[in-house]
C-alpha positions in Angstrom: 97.8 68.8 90.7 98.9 66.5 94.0 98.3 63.2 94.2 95.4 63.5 96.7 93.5 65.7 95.1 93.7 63.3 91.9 92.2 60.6 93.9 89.5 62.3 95.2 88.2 64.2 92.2 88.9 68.0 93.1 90.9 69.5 90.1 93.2 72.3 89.9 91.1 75.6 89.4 91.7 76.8 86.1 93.9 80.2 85.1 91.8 82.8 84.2 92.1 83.9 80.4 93.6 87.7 80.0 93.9 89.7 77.4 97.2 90.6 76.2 98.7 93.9 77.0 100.3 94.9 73.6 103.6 96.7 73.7 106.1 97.3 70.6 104.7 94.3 68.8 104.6 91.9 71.7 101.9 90.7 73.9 102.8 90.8 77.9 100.7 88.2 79.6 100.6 89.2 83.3 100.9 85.9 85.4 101.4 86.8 88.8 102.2 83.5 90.7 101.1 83.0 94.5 103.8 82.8 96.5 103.4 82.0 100.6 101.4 84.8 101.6 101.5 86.9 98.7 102.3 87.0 94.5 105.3 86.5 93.0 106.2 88.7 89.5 105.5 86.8 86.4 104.9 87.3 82.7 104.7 86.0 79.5 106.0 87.9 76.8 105.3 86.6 73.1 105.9 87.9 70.1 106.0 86.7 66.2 108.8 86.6 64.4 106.8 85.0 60.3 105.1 82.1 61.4 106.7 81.7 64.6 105.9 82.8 67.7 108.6 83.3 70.5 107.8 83.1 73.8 109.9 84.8 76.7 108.8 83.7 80.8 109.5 86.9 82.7 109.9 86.1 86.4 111.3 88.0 89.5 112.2 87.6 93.2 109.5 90.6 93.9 106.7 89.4 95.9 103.5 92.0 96.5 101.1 91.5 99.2 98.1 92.1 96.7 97.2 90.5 93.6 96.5 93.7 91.9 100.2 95.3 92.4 101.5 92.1 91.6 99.7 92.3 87.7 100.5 95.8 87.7 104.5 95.3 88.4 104.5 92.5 86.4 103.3 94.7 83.4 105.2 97.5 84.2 108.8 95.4 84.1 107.9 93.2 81.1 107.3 96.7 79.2 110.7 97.6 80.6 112.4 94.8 79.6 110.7 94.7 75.9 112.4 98.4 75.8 115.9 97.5 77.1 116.5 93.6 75.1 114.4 94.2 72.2 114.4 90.9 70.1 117.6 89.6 72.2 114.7 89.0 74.8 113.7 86.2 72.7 117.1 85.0 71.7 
């Protein structure tokens, strides 16, 4: 949140809460990011390893023009990635 809008009261609209995608054990958080005129590919990957859970930020250079592309990518590739690292994707 920017300065300005601190000082004038308008607030940051809040993320919208998804429901994980499950995959092998781990939970793929699509988080698309907006990016100039479009959304950038982003996910959260978690997964528990005991009582700890390991998080892994899943971000690339691909930008869609719709939101919906963008979330489905972003699946798509973290699913890709669980099946290629395995746990190293957490190392």
């Amino acid at each position: 949140m920017n300065l300005l809008s601190r000082l004038f009261g308008r607030s940051a609209p809040e993320a919208k809460a998804v429901d994980p995608i499950l995959h092998k054990s781990c939970r793929i958080f699509p988080q698309p990011a907006k990016d100039g005129g479009g959304f950038r590919l982003a996910a959260r990957i978690e997964k528990d390893f005991g009582d700890q859970v390991k998080v892994h930020h899943l971000i690339r250079a691909d930008t869609f023009t719709s939101l919906e592309e963008a979330t489905d990518t972003s699946i798509a590739k973290a699913k890709l990635a669980i099946d290629q690292l395995g746990d190293t994707l957490f190392a």
